[in-house]
C-alpha positions as CSV (number, residue, x, y, z in Angstrom):
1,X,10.1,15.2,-9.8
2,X,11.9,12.7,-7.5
3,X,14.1,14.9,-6.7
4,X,11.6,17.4,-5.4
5,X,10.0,14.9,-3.6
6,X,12.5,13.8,-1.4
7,X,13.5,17.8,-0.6
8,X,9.7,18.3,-0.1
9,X,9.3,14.9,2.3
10,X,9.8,16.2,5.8
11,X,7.2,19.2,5.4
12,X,4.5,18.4,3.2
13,X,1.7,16.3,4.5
14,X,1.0,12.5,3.4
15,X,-2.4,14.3,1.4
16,X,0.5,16.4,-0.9
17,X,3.1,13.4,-1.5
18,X,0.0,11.4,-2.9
19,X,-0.7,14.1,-5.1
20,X,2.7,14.7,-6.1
21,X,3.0,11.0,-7.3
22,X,-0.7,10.9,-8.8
23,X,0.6,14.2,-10.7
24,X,3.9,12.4,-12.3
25,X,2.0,9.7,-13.1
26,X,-0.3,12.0,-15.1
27,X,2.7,13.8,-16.8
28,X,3.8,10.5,-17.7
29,X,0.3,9.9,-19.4
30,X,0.0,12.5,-21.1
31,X,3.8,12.9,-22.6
32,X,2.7,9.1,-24.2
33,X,-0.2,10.5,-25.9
34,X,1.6,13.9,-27.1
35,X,4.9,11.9,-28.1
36,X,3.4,8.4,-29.3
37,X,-0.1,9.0,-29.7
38,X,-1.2,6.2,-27.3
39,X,-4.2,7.2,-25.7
40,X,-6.5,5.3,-23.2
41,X,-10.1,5.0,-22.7
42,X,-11.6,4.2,-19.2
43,X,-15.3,2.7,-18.8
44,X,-16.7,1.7,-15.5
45,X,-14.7,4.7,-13.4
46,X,-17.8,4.8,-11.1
47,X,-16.6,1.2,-9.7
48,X,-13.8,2.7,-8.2
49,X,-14.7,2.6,-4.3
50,X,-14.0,5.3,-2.1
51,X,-12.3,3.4,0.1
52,X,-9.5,1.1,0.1
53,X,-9.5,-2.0,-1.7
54,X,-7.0,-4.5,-3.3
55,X,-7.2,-3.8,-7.1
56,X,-6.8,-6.8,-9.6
57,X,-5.4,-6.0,-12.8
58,X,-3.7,-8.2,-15.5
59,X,0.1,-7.3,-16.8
60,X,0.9,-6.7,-20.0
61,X,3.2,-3.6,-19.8
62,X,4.8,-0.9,-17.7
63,X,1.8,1.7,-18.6
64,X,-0.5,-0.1,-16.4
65,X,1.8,0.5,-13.5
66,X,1.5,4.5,-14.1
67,X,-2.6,4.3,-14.4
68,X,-3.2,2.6,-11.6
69,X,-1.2,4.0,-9.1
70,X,-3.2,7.2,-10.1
71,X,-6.7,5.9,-10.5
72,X,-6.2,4.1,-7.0
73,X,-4.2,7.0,-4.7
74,X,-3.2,6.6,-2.3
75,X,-1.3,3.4,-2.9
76,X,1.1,1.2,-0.9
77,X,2.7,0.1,-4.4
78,X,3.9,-4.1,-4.0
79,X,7.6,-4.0,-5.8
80,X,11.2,-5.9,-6.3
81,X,13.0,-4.6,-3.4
82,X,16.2,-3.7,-5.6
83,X,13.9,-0.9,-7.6
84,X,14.2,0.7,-4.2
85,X,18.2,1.1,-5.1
86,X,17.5,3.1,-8.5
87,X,19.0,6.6,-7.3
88,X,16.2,9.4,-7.4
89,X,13.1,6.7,-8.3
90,X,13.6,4.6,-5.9
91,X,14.8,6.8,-3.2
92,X,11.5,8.7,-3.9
93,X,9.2,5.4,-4.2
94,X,11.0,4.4,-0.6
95,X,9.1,7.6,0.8
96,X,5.5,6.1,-1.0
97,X,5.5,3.5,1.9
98,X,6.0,0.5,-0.2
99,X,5.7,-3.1,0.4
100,X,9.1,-4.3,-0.7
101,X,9.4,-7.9,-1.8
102,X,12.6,-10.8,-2.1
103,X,11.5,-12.6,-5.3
104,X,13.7,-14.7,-4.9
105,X,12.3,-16.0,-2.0
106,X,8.3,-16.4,-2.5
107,X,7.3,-17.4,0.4
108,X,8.8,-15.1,2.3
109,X,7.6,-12.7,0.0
110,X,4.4,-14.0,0.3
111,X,3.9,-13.7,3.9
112,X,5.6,-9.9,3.7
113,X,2.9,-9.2,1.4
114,X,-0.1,-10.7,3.5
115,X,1.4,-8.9,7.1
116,X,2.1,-5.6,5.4
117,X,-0.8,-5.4,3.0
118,X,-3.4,-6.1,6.0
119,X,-1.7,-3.3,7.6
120,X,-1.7,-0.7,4.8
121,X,-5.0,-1.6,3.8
122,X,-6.5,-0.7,7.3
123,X,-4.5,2.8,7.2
124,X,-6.3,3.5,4.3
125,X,-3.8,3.0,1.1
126,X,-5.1,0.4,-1.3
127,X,-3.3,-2.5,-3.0
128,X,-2.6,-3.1,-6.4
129,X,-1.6,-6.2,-7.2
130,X,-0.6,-7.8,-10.6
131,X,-1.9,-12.2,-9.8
132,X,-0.4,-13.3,-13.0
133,X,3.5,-12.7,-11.4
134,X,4.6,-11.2,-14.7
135,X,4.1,-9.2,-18.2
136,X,2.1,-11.7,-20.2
137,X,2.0,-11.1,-24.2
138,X,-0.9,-8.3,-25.6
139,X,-3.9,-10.9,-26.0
140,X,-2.9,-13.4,-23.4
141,X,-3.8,-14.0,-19.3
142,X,-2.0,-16.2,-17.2
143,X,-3.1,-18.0,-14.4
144,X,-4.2,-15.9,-11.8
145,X,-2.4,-16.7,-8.2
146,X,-4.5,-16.4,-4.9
147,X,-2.5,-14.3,-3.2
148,X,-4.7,-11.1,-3.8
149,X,-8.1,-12.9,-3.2
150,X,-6.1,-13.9,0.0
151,X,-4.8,-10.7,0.9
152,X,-8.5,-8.9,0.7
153,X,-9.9,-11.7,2.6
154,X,-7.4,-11.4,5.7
155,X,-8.3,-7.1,5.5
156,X,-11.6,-7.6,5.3
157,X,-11.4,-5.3,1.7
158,X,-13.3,-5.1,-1.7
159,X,-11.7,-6.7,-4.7
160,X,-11.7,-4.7,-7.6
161,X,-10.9,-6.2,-11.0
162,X,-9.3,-4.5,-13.6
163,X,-8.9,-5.6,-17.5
164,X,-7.1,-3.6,-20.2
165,X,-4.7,-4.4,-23.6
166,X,-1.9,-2.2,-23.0
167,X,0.4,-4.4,-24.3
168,X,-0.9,-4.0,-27.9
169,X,0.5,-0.5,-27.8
170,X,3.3,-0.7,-25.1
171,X,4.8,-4.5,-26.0
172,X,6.5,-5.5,-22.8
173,X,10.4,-5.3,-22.4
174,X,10.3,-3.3,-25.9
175,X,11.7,0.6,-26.4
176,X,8.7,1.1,-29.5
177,X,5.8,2.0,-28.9
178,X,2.7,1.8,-31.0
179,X,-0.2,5.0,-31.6
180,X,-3.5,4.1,-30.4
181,X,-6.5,3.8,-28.0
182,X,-5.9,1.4,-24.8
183,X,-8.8,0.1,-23.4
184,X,-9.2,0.1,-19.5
185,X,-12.6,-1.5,-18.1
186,X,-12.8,-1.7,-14.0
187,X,-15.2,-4.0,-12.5
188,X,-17.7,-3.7,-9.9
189,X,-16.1,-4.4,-6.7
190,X,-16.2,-7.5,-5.3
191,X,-17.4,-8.6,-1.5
192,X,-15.0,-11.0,-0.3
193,X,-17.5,-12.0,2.6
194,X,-17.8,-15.5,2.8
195,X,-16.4,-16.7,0.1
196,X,-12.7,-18.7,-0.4
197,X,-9.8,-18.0,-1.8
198,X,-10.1,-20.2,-4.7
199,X,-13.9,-18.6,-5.6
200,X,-13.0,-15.3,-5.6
201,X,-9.6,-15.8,-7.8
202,X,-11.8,-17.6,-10.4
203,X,-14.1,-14.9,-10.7
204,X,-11.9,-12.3,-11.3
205,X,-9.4,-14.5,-14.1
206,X,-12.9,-15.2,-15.6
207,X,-13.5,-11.6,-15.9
208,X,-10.0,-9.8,-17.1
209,X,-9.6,-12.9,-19.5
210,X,-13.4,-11.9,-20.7
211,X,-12.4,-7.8,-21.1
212,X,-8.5,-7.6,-21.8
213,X,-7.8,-9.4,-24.7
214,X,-9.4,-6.6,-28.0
215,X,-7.7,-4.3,-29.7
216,X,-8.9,-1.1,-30.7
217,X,-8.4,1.0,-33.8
């Protein structure tokens, strides 16, 4: 698929590489469920705005990375710069109009992600960002950094929250996985009008640590 991509680049329009990348990560999906039985289960798929909007989610596994990027198309995914290096994937993911980050400088990293995110988000590609920084154990959520809430206030965009236990059935930085249902709840969207940075991040922890912590049979 990567490889097709980056033939494909120079003559298909920005509409077809989206789809492209929306239709690995459904491949992906659905290879899971055929060769581990882990399924998923989304509730509140009307929340999803048709617009763009910086999307909230906790961590808990690669999975959600796949989901999201396809529930949320098109995306200007927020990554290590070095997973840009990966011959085929990250050559490909180069072409996706990333926002590439230094991790190991933050606030450099931080400020890339504020400038570039504004930008993308007013071209129409929404954000996904992950606030707790890193995979956190199946039952767990972090703390919650601001710089979503503050990214959505400097665009002007809807925050939408997003809760789910993948990591009961994809543990993080583990080759097994486990059979079953994941649970994926989105929130209503959230109007950043007026309110601070501090609020908003609140509201949303409150919320994913309120809907991403069951596990289903």
């Amino acid at each position: 698929m990567a490889s097709i991509f980056i033939i494909a680049f120079p003559i298909i329009s920005d509409q077809a590489r989206n789809r492209i990348a929306s239709n690995w990560c459904s491949s992906v999906l659905m290879w899971l469920e055929f060769s581990c039985r882990v399924r998923y289960h989304i509730s509140g798929h009307e929340n999803l705005p048709s617009r763009s909007a910086v999307y909230l989610s906790n961590h808990q596994s690669t999975w959600e990375t796949i989901l999201l990027y396809k529930l949320a198309a098109p995306v200007s995914p927020i990554l290590k710069k070095e997973l840009l290096q990966i011959p085929f994937w990250g050559w490909s993911m180069r072409l996706l109009d990333p926002i590439a980050i230094d991790r190991s400088k933050p606030r450099e990293a931080g400020r890339s992600m504020l400038t570039l995110g504004v930008e993308k988000l007013k071209h129409g590609r929404s954000i996904i960002i992950f606030p707790e920084g890193s995979r956190s154990p199946a039952g767990t959520v972090n703390k919650f950094s601001r710089g979503g809430a503050k990214l959505a206030m400097a665009a002007q965009a809807l925050i939408v929250p997003i809760a789910h236990n993948a990591g009961n059935y994809w543990p993080p930085r583990k080759f097994i996985k486990q059979p079953g249902l994941i649970s994926v709840k989105i929130g209503h969207p959230i109007d950043t009008s007026g309110r601070s940075a501090s609020a908003l991040t609140n509201e949303v922890e409150c919320w994913v640590r309120n809907n991403a912590t069951s596990r289903n049979s």
